[in-house]
C-alpha positions as CSV (number, residue, x, y, z in Angstrom):
1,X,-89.8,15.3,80.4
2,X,-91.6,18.3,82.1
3,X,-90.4,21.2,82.2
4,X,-92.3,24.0,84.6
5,X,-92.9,27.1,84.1
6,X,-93.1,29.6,80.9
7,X,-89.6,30.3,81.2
8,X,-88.4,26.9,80.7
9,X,-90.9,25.7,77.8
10,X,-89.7,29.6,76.2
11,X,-86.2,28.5,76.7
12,X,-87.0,25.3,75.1
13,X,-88.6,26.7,72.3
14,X,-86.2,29.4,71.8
15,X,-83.4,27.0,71.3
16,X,-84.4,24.6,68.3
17,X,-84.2,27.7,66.6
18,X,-80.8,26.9,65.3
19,X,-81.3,29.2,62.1
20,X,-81.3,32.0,64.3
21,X,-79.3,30.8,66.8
22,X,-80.7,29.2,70.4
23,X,-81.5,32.1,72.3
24,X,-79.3,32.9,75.9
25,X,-81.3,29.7,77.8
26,X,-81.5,31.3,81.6
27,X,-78.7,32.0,83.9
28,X,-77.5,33.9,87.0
29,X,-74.7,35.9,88.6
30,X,-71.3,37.3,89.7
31,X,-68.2,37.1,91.9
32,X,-68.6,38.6,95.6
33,X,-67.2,41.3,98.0
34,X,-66.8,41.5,100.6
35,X,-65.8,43.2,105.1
36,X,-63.4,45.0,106.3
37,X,-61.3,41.7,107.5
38,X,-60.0,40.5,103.6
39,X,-62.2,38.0,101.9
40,X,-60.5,36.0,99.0
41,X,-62.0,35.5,95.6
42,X,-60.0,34.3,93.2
43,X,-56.6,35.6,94.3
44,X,-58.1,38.8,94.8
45,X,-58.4,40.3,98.3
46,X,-61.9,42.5,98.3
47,X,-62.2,44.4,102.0
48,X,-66.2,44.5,103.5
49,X,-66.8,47.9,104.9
50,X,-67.2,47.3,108.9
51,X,-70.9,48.0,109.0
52,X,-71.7,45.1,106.3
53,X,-69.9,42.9,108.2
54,X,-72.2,43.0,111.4
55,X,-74.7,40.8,112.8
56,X,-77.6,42.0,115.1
57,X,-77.3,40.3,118.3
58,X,-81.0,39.5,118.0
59,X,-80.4,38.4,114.4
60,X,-79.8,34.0,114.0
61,X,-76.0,34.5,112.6
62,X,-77.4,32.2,109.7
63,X,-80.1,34.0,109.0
64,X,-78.2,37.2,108.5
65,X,-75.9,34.9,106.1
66,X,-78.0,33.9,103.6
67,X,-79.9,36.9,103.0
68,X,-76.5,38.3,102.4
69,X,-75.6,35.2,100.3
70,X,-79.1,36.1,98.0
71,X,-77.4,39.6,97.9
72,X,-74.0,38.5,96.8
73,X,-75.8,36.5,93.5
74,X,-75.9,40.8,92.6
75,X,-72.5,41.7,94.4
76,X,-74.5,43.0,97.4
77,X,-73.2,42.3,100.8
78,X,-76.7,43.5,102.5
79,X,-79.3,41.4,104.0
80,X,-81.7,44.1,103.2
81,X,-80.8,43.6,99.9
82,X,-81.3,39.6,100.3
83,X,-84.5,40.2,101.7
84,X,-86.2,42.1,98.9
85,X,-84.1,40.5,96.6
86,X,-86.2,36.7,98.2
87,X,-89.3,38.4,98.1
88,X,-89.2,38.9,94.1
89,X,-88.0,35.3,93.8
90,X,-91.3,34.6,96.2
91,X,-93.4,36.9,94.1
92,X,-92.7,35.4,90.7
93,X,-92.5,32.0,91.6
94,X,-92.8,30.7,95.3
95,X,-91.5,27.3,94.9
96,X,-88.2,28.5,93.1
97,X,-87.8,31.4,95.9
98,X,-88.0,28.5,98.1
99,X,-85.3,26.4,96.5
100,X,-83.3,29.4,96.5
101,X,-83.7,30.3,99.9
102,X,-82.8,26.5,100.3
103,X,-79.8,26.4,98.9
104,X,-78.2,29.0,99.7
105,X,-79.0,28.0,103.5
106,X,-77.7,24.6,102.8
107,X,-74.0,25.9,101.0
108,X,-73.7,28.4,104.2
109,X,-74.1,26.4,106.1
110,X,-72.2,23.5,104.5
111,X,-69.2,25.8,104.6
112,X,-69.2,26.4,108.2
113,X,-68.5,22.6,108.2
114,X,-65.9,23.0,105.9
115,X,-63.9,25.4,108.2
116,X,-63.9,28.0,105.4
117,X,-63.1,31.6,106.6
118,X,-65.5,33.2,109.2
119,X,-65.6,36.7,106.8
120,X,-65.9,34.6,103.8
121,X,-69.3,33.0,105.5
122,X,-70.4,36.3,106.9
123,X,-70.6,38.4,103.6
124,X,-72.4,35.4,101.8
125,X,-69.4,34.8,100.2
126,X,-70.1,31.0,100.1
127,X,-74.1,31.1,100.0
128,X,-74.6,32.2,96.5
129,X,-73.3,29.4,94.6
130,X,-75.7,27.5,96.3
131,X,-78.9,29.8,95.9
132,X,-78.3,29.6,92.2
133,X,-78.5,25.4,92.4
134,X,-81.4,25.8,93.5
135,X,-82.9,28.3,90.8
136,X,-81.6,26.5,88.4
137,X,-82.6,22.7,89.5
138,X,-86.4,24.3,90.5
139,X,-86.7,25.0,86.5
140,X,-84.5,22.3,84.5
141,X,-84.5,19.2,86.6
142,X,-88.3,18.4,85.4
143,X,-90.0,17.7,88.5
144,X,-93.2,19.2,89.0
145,X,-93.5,22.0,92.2
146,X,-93.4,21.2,96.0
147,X,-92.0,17.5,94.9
148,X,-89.2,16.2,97.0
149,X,-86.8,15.2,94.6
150,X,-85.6,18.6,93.8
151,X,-85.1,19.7,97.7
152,X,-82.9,16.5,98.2
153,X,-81.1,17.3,94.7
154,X,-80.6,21.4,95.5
155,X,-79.4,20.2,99.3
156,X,-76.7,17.9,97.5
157,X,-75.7,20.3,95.2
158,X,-75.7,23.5,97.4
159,X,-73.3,21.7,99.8
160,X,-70.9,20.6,96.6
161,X,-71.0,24.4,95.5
162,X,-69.4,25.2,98.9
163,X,-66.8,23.2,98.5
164,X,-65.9,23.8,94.8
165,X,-65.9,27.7,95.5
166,X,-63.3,27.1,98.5
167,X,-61.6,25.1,95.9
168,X,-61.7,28.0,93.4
169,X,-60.4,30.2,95.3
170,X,-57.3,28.8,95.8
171,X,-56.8,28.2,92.0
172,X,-58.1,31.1,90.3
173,X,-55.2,33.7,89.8
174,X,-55.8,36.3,87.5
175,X,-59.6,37.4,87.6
176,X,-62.4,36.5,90.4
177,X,-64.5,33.7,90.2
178,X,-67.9,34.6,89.8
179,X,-70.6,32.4,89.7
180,X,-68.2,29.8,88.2
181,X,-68.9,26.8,91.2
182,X,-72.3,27.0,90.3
183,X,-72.4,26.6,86.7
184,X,-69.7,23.5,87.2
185,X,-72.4,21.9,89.9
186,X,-75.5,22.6,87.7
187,X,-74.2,21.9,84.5
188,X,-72.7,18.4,85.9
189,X,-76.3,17.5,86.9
190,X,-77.8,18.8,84.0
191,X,-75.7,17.3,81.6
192,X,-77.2,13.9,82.7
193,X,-80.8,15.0,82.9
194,X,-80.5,16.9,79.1
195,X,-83.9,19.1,79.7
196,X,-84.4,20.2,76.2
197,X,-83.7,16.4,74.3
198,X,-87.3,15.7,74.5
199,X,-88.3,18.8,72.1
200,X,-89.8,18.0,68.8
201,X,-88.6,20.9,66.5
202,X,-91.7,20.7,64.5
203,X,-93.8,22.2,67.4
204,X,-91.9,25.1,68.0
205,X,-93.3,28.4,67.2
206,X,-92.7,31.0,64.1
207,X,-90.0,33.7,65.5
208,X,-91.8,37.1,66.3
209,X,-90.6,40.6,65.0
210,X,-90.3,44.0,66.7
211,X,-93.5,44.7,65.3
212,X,-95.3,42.8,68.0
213,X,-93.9,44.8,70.7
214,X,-95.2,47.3,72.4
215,X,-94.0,50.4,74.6
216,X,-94.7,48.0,77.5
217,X,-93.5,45.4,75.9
218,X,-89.9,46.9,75.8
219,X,-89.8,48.4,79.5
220,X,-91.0,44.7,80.5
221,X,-88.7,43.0,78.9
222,X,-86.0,44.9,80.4
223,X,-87.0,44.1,83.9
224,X,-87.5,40.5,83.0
225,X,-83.9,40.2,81.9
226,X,-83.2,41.1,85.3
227,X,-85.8,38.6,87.1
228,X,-84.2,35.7,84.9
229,X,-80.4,36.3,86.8
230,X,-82.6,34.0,88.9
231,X,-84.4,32.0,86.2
232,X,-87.6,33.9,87.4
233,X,-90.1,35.2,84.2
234,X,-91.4,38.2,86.0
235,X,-90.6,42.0,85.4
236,X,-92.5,42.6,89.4
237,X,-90.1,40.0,90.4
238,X,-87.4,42.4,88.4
239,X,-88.6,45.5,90.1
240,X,-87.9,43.9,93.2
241,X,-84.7,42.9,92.5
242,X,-83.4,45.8,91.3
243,X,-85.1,47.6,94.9
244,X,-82.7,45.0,96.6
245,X,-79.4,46.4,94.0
246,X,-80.4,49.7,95.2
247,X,-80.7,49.6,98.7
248,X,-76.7,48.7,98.3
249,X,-75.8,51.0,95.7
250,X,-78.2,53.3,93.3
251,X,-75.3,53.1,90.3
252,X,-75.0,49.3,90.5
253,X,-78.9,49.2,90.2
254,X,-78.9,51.3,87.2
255,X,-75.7,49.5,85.6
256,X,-77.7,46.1,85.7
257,X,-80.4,48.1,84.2
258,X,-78.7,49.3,81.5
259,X,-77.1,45.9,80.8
260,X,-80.6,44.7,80.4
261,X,-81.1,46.8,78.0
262,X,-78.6,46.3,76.3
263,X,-79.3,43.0,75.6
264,X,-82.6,43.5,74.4
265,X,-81.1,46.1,71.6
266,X,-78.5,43.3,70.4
267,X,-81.5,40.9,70.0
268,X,-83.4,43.6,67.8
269,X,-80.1,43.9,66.1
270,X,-79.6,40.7,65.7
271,X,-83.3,39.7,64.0
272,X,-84.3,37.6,67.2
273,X,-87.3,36.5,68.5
274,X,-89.1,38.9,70.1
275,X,-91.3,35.9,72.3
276,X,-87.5,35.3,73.7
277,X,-86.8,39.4,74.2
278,X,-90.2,39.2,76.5
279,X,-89.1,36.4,78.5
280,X,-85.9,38.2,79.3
281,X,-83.9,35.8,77.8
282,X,-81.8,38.1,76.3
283,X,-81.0,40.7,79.2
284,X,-79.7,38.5,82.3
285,X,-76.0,37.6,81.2
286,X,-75.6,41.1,79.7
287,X,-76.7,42.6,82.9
288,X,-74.5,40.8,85.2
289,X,-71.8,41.7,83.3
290,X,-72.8,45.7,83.0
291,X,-73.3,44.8,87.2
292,X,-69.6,43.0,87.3
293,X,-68.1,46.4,85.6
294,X,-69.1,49.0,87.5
295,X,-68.4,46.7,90.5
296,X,-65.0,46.0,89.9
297,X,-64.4,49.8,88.1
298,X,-64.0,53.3,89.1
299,X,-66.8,54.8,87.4
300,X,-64.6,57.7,85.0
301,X,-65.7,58.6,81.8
302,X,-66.1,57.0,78.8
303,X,-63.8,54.2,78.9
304,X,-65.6,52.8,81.4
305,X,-69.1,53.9,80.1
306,X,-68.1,52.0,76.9
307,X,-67.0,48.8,78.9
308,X,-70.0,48.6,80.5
309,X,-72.4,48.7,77.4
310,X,-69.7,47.3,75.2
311,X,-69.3,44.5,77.7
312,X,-73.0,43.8,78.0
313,X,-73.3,43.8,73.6
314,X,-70.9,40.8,73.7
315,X,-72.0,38.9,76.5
316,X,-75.2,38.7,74.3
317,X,-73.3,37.4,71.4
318,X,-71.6,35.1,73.3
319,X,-74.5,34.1,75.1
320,X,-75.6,32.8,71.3
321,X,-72.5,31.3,71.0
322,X,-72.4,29.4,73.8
323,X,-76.2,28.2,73.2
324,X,-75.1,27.0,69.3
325,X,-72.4,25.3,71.0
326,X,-72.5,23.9,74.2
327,X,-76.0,24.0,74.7
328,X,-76.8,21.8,71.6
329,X,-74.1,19.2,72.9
330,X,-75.1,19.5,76.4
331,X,-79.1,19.5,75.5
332,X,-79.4,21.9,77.9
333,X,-78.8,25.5,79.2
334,X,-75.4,27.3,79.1
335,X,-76.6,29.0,81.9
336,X,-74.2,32.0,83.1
337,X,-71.1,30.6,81.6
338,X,-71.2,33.6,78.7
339,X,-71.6,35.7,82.0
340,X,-68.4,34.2,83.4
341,X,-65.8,34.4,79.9
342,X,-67.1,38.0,79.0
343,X,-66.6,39.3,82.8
344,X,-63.5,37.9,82.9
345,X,-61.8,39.5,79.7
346,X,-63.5,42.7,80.5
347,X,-61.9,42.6,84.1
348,X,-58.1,41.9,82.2
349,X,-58.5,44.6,80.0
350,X,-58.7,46.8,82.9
351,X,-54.6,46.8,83.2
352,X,-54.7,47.6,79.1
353,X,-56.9,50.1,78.4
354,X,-55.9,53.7,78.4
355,X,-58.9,54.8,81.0
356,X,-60.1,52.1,82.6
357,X,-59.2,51.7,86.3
358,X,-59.8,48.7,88.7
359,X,-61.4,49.7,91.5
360,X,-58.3,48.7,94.3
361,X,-60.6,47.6,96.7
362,X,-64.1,46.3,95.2
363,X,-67.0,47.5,96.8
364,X,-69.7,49.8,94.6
365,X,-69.6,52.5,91.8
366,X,-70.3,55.1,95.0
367,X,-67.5,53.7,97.3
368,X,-65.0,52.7,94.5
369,X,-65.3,56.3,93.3
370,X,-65.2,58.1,97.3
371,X,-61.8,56.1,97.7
372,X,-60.2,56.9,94.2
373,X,-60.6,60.5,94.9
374,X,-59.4,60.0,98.8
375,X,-56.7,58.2,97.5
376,X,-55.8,61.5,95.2
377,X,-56.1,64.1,98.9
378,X,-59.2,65.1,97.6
């Protein structure tokens, strides 16, 4: 089978490693926010602020909804954020941007037919999912670039991730439900088209040390880790990307930054290859989940500092997991599913741990901390 890209023939090679352990094998985002009129995630209500909610007039309403919807893959209810956060995609790799761009259109719109909430559409809520599908299908369904096949496939499956997310949200209770619908759509697919059964083990590379890496090396592979939330092996594309986190919220961008990083320190910990610490393949679940933390946290002291790194640590662990696991049965990538479990138990432990507080209305680090202290008369 072909497989495109670096990424995917790193990924590849990273996981017949099995004496090491198969390497996190790409993967993607979070569960969303949303207006001031309530948005449902989950069980969980999370208000918009009024000015995210708003169209220009002179904007196409759909247009302004899936820029958002590439901004919510990040938590980021901003087109501005969706814009820059497209143009990385574009920069590293223009036909997965495409696909992206593609699907995320296709699940908006999808969910308009679907009658699901107006808000819910509005904040991208239901466009994300579907930008994801087509990341992921661009890389793993073996098709070369600018064929047709994986259009039709990413339509398809955009417009199923609508419809499982709706479903979702009416059956998750306790925690949100992040980029769940996606992994269920992809993984279904993927399951059939098994991208990595064709490797020969025997033509897989020696593991590389720290030794190989250079000052450069490190910073890059930190921005990487943030490129591949998209399954995009490009630390420009990451620098872009974390722009689009910024133009939302400065703490959130520097969260998934330090998530990043954190995963590339468990990999040195952990004697991995170095190859797979440059392709990013260890920072994108850890970052999502540093991302998911100080999203759904007041940012206060170091119960909260240690859930974010602590968080991102063993996402990377379980990201091995999963791969040893799932990924050998599946033939395949575990995608964000590591991502998913590890933001999930972080989010319960925020009603056990002396320190932590949930943020009672999901927004960013900057607005979750403004209304905890309002909250207080100060």
């Amino acid at each position: 089978m072909f497989l495109r890209s670096s990424v995917s023939s790193r990924c590849v090679r990273n996981f017949c490693h099995n004496s090491r352990g198969p390497i996190p094998s790409i993967g993607f985002a979070a569960p969303r926010l949303g207006g001031r009129a309530p948005t449902m995630l989950g069980s969980m209500y999370r208000p918009m602020s009024a000015q995210a909610g708003k169209v220009d007039s002179n904007v196409p309403p759909l247009f302004d909804h899936t820029l958002r919807g590439m901004g919510q893959v990040v938590f980021c209810n901003s087109a501005l954020s969706g814009g820059l956060i497209s143009a990385g995609l574009c920069f590293g790799d223009p036909w997965l941007g495409v696909l992206a761009l593609t699907g995320c259109t296709t699940a908006t719109a999808a969910a308009g037919l679907l009658a699901a909430p107006s808000a819910n559409i509005g904040a991208g809520l239901l466009g994300y999912n579907g930008a994801l599908v087509g990341c992921a299908f661009a890389v793993f369904l073996g098709y070369q670039a600018w064929t047709p096949e994986p259009v039709a496939a990413t339509v398809v499956g955009a417009a199923a991730s609508a419809g499982v997310a709706m479903t979702l949200g009416g059956v998750l209770t306790a925690v949100p439900q992040y980029t769940l619908a996606f992994n269920i759509v992809a993984l279904s697919a993927l399951a059939f088209v098994r991208p990595f059964s064709s490797v020969n083990p025997e033509e897989v590379a020696e593991p590389q040390g720290p030794e190989v890496m250079s000052g450069l090396d490190w910073l890059s592979s930190v921005l990487t880790g943030v490129s591949q939330i998209f399954v995009v092996n490009n630390p420009f594309s990451g620098v872009l990307i974390l722009a689009g986190i910024a133009a939302y919220s400065p703490l959130a961008a520097v969260a998934t930054a330090v998530g990043s990083a954190s995963g590339v320190l468990s990999a040195v910990a952990c004697g991995a290859d170095m190859a797979a610490v440059k392709d990013g393949l260890w920072g994108f679940n850890p970052a999502l989940t540093s991302l998911a933390v100080s999203i759904f946290f007041t940012p206060l002291g170091r119960a909260y500092q240690g859930l974010m790194v602590g968080g991102a640590v063993a996402t990377a662990l379980a990201t091995v997991a999963f791969n040893k696991t799932l990924g050998t049965a599946l033939e395949g990538p575990t995608l964000t599913l590591p991502f998913c479990l590890m933001a999930s138990l972080a989010y319960l432990m925020g009603s056990r741990v002396p320190g932590l507080v949930r943020a009672r209305a999901p927004h960013s680090p900057e607005e979750n901390w403004r209304a905890y202290w309002a909250a207080r008369g100060r």
